[in-house]
N, C-alpha and C positions, 0 to 999 in steps of 0.2 A: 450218623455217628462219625467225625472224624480222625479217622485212623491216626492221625500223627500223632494225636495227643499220647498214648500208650509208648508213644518214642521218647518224651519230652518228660524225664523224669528227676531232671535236673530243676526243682524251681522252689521257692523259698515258700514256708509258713506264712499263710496269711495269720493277722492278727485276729482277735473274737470280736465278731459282727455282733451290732445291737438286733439281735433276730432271737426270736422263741425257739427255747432247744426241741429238736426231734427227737423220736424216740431214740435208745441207743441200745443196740446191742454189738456184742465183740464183731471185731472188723470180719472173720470167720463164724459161721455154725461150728466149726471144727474143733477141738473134737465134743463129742456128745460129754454129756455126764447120766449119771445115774438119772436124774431128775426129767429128764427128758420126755421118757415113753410115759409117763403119765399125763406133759404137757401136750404131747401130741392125740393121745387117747382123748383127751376132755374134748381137745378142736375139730377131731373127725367125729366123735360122739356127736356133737350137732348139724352135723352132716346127714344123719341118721333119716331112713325115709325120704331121700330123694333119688330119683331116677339118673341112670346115664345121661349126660348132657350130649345134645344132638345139635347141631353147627351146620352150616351149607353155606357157599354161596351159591346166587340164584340171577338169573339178569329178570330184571323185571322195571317196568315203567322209566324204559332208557336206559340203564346199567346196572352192573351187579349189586346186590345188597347181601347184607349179611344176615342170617336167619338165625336164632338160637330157639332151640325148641319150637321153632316155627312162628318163632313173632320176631318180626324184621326189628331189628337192635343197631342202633348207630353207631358205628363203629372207630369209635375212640377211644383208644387205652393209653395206660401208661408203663412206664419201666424207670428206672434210675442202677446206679453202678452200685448203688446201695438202696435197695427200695422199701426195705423194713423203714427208712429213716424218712425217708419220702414218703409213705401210702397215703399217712393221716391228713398230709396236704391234696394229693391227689383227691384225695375221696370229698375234701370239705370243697375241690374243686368241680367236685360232680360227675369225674371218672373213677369207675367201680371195677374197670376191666386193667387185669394187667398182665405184663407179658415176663414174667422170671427169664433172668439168665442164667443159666446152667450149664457147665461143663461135667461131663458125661464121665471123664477119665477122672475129676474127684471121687467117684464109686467105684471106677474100674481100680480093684486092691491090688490083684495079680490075676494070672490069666484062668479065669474062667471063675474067678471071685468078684463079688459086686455089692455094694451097701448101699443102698438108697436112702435110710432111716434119716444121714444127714438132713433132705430135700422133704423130707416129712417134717422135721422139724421147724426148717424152713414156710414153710406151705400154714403149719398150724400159728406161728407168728403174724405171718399174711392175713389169716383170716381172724386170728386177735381184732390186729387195728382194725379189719372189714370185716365183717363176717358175709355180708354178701356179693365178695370180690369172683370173680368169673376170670381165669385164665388162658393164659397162652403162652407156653416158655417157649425159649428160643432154647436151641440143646444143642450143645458145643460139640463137635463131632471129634477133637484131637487127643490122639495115645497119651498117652505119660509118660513121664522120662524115663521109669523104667522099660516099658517098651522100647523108645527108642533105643536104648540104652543095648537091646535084645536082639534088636534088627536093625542095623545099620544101614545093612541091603538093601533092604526096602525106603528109606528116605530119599526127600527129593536132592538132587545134586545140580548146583546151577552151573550156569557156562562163566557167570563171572564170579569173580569170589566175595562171599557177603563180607561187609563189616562187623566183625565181631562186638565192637562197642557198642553197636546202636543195636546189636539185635542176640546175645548172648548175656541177657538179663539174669536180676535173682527171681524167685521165684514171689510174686505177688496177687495172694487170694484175695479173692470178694467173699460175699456172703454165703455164696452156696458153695465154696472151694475154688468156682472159676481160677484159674491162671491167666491176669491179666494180660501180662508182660508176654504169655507164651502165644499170643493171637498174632504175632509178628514175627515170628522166630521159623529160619526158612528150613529150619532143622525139623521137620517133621513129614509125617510119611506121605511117599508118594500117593498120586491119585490113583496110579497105574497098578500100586501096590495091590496084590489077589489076597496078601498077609494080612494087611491091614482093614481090607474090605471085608474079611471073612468075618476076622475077629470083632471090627465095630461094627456087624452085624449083630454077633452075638451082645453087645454091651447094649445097643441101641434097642436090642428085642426086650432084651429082661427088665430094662428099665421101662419099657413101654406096657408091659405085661405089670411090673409092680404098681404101675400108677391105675390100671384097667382092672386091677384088684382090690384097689383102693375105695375108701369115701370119696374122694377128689375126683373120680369117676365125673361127677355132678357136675363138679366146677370150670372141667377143663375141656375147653371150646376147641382148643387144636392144637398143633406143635408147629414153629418155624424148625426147620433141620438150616445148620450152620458149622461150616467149614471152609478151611482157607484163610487166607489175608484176611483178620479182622472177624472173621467167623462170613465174609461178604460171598464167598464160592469165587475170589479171585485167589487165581493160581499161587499157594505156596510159594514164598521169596521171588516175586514176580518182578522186580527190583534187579535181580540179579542174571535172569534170562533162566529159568530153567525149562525143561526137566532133561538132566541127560542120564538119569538113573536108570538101571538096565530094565525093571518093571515098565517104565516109560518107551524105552525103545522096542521093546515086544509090545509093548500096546498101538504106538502108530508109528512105527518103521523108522526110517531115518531120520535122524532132527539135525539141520543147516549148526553149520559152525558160529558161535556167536557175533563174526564180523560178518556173514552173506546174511544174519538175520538184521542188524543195527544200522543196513548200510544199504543206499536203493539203486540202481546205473540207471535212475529218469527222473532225478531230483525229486520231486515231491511225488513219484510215484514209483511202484516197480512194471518193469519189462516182463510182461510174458514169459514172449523166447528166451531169454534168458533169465530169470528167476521163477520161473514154473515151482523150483524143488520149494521156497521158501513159501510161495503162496499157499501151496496143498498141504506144507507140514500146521500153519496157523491152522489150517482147517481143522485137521485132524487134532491138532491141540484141545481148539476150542468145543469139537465136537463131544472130545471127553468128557473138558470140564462138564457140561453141560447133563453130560449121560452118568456121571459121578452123584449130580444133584438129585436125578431121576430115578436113581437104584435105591438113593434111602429115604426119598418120600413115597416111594412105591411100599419098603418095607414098613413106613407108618402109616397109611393109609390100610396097610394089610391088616397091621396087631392092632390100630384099634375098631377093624369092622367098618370101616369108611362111613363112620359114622359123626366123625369131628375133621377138623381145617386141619392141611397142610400146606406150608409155603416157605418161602425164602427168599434171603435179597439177591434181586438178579436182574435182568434186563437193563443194566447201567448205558447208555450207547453217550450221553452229554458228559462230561469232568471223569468220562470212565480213563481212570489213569491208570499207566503203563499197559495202553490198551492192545499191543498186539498179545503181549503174555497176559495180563489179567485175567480176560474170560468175559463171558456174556455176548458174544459173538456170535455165538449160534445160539438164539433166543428161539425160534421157529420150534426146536424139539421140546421147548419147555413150553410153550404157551400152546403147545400143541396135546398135551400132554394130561389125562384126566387125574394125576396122581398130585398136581398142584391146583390150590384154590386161589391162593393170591401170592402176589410179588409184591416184594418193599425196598425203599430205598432212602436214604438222605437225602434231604433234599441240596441244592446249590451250596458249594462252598469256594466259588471263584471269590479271591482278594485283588484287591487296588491291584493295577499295576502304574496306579500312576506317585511318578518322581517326587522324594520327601514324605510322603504320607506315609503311616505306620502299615506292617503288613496285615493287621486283623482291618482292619475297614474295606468298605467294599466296590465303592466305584470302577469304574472299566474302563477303558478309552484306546480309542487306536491310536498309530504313531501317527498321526494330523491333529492328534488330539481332542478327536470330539470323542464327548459323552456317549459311550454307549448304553449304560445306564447302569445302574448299582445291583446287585446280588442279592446280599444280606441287608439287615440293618434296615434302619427307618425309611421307608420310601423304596427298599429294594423289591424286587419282583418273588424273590422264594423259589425261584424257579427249577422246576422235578429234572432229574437227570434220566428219567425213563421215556417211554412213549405212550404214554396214560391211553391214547385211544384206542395203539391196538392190545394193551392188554384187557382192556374192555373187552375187546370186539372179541375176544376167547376166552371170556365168560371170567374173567378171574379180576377179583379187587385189588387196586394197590392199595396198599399202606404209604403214607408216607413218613418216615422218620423227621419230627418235628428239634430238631437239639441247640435252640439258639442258648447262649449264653447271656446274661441278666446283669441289671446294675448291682445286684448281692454278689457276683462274681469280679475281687476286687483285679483279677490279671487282666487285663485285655487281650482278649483273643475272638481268633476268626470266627467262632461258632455265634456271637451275636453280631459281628457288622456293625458298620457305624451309625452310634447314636444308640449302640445298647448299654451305655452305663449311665443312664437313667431312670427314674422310675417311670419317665413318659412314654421314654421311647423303648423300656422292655414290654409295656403295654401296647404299645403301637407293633410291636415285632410280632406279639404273642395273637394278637388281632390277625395281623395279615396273615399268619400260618394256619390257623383255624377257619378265617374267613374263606379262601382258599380252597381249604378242604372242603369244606361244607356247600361250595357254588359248584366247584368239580364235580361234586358225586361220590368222590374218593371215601378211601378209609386214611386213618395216620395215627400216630402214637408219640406221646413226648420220650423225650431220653434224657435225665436229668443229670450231668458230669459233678455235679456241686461235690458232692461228697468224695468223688476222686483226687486226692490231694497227696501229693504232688501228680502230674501237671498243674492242676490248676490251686487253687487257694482260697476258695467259701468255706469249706467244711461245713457248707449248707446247702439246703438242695434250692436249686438255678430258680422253682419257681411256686418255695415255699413260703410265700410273705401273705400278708393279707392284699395288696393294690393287684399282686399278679393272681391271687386264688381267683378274687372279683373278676380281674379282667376274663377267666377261665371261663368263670361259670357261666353267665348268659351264651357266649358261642359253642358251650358242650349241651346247655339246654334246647338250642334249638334246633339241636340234632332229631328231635321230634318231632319236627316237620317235614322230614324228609319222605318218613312214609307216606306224604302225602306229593310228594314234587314228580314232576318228568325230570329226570338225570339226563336227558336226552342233550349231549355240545349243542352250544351255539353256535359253534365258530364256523365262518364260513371261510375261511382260509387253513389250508393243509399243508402242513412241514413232514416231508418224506424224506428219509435214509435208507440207506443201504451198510448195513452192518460188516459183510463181508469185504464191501471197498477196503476195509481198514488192514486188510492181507494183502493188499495193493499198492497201500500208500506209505508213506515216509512212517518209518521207525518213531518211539517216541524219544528213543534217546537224540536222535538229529537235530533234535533242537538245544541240547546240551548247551552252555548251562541255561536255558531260559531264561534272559537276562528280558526284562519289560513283560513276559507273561503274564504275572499275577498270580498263574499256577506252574506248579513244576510237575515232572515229569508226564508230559505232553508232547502232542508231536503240532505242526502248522498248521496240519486240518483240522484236526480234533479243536484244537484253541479255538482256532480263529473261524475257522467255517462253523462250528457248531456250538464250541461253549459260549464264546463273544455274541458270536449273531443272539443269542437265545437273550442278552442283555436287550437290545436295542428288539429283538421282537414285542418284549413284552411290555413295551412304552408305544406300541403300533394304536393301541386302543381297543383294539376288534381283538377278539377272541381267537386262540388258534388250536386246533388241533396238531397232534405231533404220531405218526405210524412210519409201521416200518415198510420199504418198498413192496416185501411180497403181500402185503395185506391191504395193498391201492386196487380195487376194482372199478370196474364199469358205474356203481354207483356208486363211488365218488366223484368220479365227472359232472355228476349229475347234482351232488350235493353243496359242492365248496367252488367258489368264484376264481379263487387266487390259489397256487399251489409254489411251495418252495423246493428244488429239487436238489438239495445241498449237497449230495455227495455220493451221486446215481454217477460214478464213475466207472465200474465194471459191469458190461452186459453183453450178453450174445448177441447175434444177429435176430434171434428170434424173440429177446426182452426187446428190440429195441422197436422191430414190425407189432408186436401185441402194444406196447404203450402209444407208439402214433396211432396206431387201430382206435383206439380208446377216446385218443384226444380229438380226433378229427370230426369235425361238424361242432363239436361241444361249446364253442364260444368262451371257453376258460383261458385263462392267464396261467400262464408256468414261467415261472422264473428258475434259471438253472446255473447251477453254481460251479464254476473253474472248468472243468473236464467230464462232460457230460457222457457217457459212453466211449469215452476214448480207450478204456483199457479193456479189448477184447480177447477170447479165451486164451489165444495164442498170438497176438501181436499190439503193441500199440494203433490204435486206429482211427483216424481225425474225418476218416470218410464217416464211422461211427456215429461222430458226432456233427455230422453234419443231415445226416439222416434223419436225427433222432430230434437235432431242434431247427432245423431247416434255416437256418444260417449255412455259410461256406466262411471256414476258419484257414489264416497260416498258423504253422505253427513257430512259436519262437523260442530257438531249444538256448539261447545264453541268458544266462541269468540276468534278473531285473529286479528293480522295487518292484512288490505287490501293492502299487498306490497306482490312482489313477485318478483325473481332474475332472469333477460332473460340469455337464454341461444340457440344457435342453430341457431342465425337468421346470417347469413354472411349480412356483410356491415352495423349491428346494432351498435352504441356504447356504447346505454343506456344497464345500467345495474341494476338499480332496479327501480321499476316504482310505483305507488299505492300509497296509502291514510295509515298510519301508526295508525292511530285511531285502535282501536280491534271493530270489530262488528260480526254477524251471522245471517243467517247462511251460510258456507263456503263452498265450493264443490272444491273435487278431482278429477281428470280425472284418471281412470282407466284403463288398457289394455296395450298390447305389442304394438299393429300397430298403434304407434302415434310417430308425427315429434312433440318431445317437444320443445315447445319456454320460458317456464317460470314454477317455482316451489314460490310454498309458502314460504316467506321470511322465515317464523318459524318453518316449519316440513319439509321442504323438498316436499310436497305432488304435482302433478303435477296440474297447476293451469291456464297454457297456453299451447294447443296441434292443430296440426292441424291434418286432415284426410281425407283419400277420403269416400266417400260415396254416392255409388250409382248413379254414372257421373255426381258429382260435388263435390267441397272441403267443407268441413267443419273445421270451425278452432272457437274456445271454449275459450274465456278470461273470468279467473275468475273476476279482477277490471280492474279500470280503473282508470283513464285514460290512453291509448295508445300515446306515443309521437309520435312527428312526421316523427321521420327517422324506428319506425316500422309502422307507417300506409305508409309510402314509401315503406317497403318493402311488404307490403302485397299487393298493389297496384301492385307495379310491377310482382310479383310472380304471381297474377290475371288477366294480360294481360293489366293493365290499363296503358296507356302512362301516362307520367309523362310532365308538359310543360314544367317548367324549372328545370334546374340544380341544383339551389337553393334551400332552402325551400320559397320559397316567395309566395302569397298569390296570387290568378290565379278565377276571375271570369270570365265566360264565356258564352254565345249561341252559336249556328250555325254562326253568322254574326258578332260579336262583342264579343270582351275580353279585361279586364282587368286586368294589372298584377298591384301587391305592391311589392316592395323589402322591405324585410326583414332584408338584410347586403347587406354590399355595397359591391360594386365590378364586375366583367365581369360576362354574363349571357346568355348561354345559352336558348332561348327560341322555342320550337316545337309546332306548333300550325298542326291540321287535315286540315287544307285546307291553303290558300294562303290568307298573309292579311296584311295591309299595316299600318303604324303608323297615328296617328290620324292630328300627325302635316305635313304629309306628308313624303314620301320616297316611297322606292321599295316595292311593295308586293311581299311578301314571306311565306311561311310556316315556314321559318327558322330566327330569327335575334339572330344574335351578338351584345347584347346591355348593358354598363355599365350605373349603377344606383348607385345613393346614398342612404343612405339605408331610407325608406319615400317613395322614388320617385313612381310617379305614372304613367305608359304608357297605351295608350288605342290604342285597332288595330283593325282595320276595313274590312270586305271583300270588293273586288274592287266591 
């Protein structure tokens, strides 16, 4: 879901599309009439004679599955901002499951008053158009204004002062009461708050008690808990730098003044000895957040007998904006964590940054201007902002939030990328986000905006026509093959982070205003080390995994050829002795990005990093382009790569026994080398982004097969893959085992198959 839309409330009436009306009911449930409790009575009457609905996830034949009653269920649902008016599309598209949004303070009346009958009424609507619909709401966790209203105290207080225009809205309900407008409003209670914890204790219990009393019992699979920015668990007016409200400073002690937080003394990173206070306060920040998440999926897991799913959107580490306040920093306590089953997320929503082109379309490019590759939109990659494999590897499903916009949507905006105001290319979008899922292993869920108007202008939902139900239904029917697949990655290449680096590194405001981004509020690294790089990965061809550093073991050495170490810039002396330990003999490829171990507990340290990749670095502390000039790679054809900004500090590679691949645009200083070291390669990139015909050749020079010919865009498991073409034309494709096309034909390891460039194939083990 893209939060800015709920900002963008300025936008004109679309006119009435030639499209078949949805059903309609008032923009609110609100209020009841007389008429009501008989409507809801009839809808749980047929409810009558069914058992508690029982949920799990389970890892089983490669990754987790979703169980319901004990028969493994593909897990794809749906939602919309209006989903009464959406289901009958959904359903004729072959998704039965869906996820309500609900905010919890439309029951909360006054204090220690609660009406639920609304969401009853709601619920028996729902199973009107379906009757065999199967849930999962999402539950808004924010007070009401009369609260706030009650406790000032307790609200969050930021260091900078919000804009009251863009975030002191009127108030704007959905169907079950939600307050849109108020999912952005930095005017609500602290996390730190003990008032507000106690109390949406009590709201969160009763409502989970009335539904556990309920006929719906049957129907409902599990709850997301949701709070914060956007309902995402990013930090309340995270924009503005908070919390410096007094609940907050009792919960983790001192918080840095807003300029030692916004502001680094080691340019793209901070100093130890001298910012220790700011690094520990992020910690302690994010630790919250995180244990905030963990109090009230602990109390749902409790009221309903841990008998059904609990989760939430989190683990964001790729376009997680305003990422030192935001939150999702310390993932390790969630995924560690028995009281959550899965994590969800949006997926990619990087725009063009390139010059003249409107801002919804999706291409990328560095300042040298090569293609990094597109986002969104036809031919784009979809690419997740989480680490899909380690939340695998802790037994929990992602979802992905599926929310492109459609040629029915007449504004152009960023949620479809370009080439979605067609009916081709919203079929080719709606392809690649299901294809996708479905080669992953993953779970995901559409989110339809169509009927939120203003921002946007369908006054229909995004993917209610008949070419887009078609395109639905075969990729949601062949979610029945899955009980039959190993979910097991293919990828023999591994993208490791380090989450905590980001208490380290440059503020995201430093890059104010982010003039050529694409995205705002971002900081240098975040951008360009990991949103951009994730463009030009996913045109590499080979499949890739993406974890987080503490979840790299011993058998990973052993599993993946190529490893990316994009942003392992804070480690001890003893992270640094356990990873060479690991790598040495193993014959793998690490590629390591800018500042490998330089920022140690208590000093800057290049001895660090030279330890850890057995290179010898200068360091060079005056600012420079982050470009540099390749040289040495056979079958490369880029030739200057990097970010033209001047920042620091900059490092040299040193020594005779290097295979140079790149020098510093401005001095000459060697800036990309590779080496052997101790029986495995090491190879040293000073910026980034790496395009994608060198991360081909470093692939292949690491024994990583490549699947296609192409640069096209190649997900995959042990039993399923999906390819994207990228350009059109014949295509080689090489797959590790034998596998057949989804629409049928020969199984093979090998096809010869042309594509348009869009197109989407899916192949299957026999």
């Amino acid at each position: 879901m893209n939060r800015r839309k709920v900002l963008e409330i300025l936008g004109a009436s679309a006119g009435a599309l030639a499209l078949s009306p949805s059903p309609r009911w008032p923009m609110s449930i609100l209020p009841l009439t007389g008429d009501n409790d008989a409507e809801i009575a009839s809808a749980f009457r047929r409810l009558g004679g069914e058992h508690a609905c029982r949920a799990r996830i389970a890892t089983a034949r490669g990754g987790p599955r979703l169980y319901i009653n004990d028969v493994e269920t593909y897990p794809l649902l749906a939602l919309s901002d209006e989903l009464l008016k959406t289901a009958a599309g959904y359903r004729d598209s072959g998704i039965r499951m869906y996820t309500p949004i609900l905010g919890l303070n439309a029951g909360w009346k006054s204090p220690g008053e609660y009406d639920w009958k609304p969401f009853d009424l709601f619920f028996a609507r729902l199973l009107a158009i379906e009757p065999a619909a199967m849930l999962l709401p999402r539950l808004h966790l924010n007070p009401p204004a009369w609260w706030k209203e009650a406790h000032p105290g307790e609200l969050v207080r930021c260091g900078l002062t919000p804009d009251p225009s863009l975030y002191r809205l009127p108030e704007r309900l959905g169907e079950t009461g939600l307050n849109w407008n108020g999912l952005t409003d930095p005017n609500d209670a602290s996390w730190a708050s003990t008032v507000w914890r106690s109390e949406m204790t009590d709201v969160l219990k009763s409502f989970l008690r009335h539904m556990e009393s309920s006929p719906l019992v049957s129907r409902v699979i599990g709850y997301q808990v949701a709070y914060g920015h956007t309902g995402e668990w990013h930090y309340t007016g995270m924009r503005f730098l908070p919390d410096y409200s007094l609940p907050m400073q009792r919960a983790v002690g001192p918080i840095p003044e807003p300029a030692a937080r916004m502001t680094t003394k080691a340019g793209l990173l901070r100093d130890p000895a001298l910012e220790r206070d700011v690094i520990e306060f992020y910690g302690r920040h994010h630790d919250l957040i995180a244990d905030t998440l963990l109090y009230f999926a602990r109390i749902t897991k409790e009221e309903t007998g841990r008998r059904i799913l609990c989760g939430a959107f989190f683990g964001y580490l790729l376009e997680n904006v305003h990422i030192q306040e935001g939150g999702h920093l310390s993932p390790e306590r969630v995924l560690a964590s028995g009281d959550v089953d899965f994590l969800a997320s949006p997926y990619t929503y990087q725009h063009t940054n390139i010059p003249g082109k409107e801002r919804w379309e999706s291409d990328v490019v560095d300042s040298a201007g090569n293609l990094l590759g597109r986002a969104r939109g036809v031919g784009g990659d979809g690419g997740y902002r989480v680490l899909v494999e380690s939340i695998h590897r802790h037994g929990k499903l992602f979802f992905v939030e599926m929310d492109p916009s459609t040629y029915i949507e007449p504004k152009k905006v960023g949620e479809g990328g370009s080439g979605h105001d067609s009916v081709e290319g919203s079929v080719r979008i709606l392809r690649r986000d299901l294809a996708q899922m479905f080669a992953r292993g993953i779970g995901g869920w559409f989110f339809d905006f169509g009927h939120l108007c203003p921002p946007y202008e369908a006054h229909h939902g995004w993917y209610d026509a008949p070419p887009l139900i078609e395109a639905i239904r075969p990729l949601a029917a062949i979610g029945t093959e899955r009980a039959r697949l190993d979910t097991t990655s293919a990828a023999g290449v591994c993208c490791v982070y380090d989450p905590k680096a980001f208490f380290a590194s440059e503020h995201w405001k430093a890059e104010e205003p982010w003039t050529g981004y694409g995205i705002t509020v971002c900081d240098h690294i975040n951008h360009w080390l990991i949103n951009s790089q994730q463009r030009a990965l996913a045109r590499m061809s080979a499949p890739y995994d993406s974890i987080y550093r503490f979840d790299l073991t011993p058998a990973d050495i052993k599993r993946y050829r190529l490893f990316f170490m994009l942003n392992l810039f804070t480690m001890a002396p003893g992270d640094i002795e356990s990873l060479t330990g690991m790598l040495e003999g193993s014959g793998v490829t690490v590629v390591w990005y800018y500042a490998p171990g330089y920022v140690a507990p208590d000093r800057l340290a290049s001895d660090q990093m030279e330890r850890l990749t057995g290179f010898r670095f200068s360091v060079l502390p005056d600012p420079g382009p982050m470009q540099m000039r390749i040289e040495g790679m056979q079958g490369v054809s880029t030739s200057v790569i990097g970010v033209s900004k001047n920042q620091h500090p900059r490092f040299a590679v040193e020594g005779n026994d290097l295979e140079i691949f790149g020098r510093w645009l401005d001095n000459g200083r060697v800036a990309f080398a590779r080496r052997k070291s101790r029986g495995w390669t090491s190879v040293y990139a000073g910026t980034a982004p790496l395009t994608a015909d060198i991360l081909r050749k470093l692939a292949s020079d690491a024994g990583v097969p490549l699947w296609s010919d192409r640069h096209d865009i190649v997900y995959a498991s042990r039993d399923a893959a999906a390819v994207i073409a990228t350009e059109e034309g014949k295509r080689t494709l090489r797959f590790p085992r034998s596998m057949r096309p989804m629409e049928g034909g020969e199984s093979s390891s090998e096809h010869a198959v042309t594509m348009a460039f869009g197109d989407v194939r899916v192949f299957l083990a026999s």
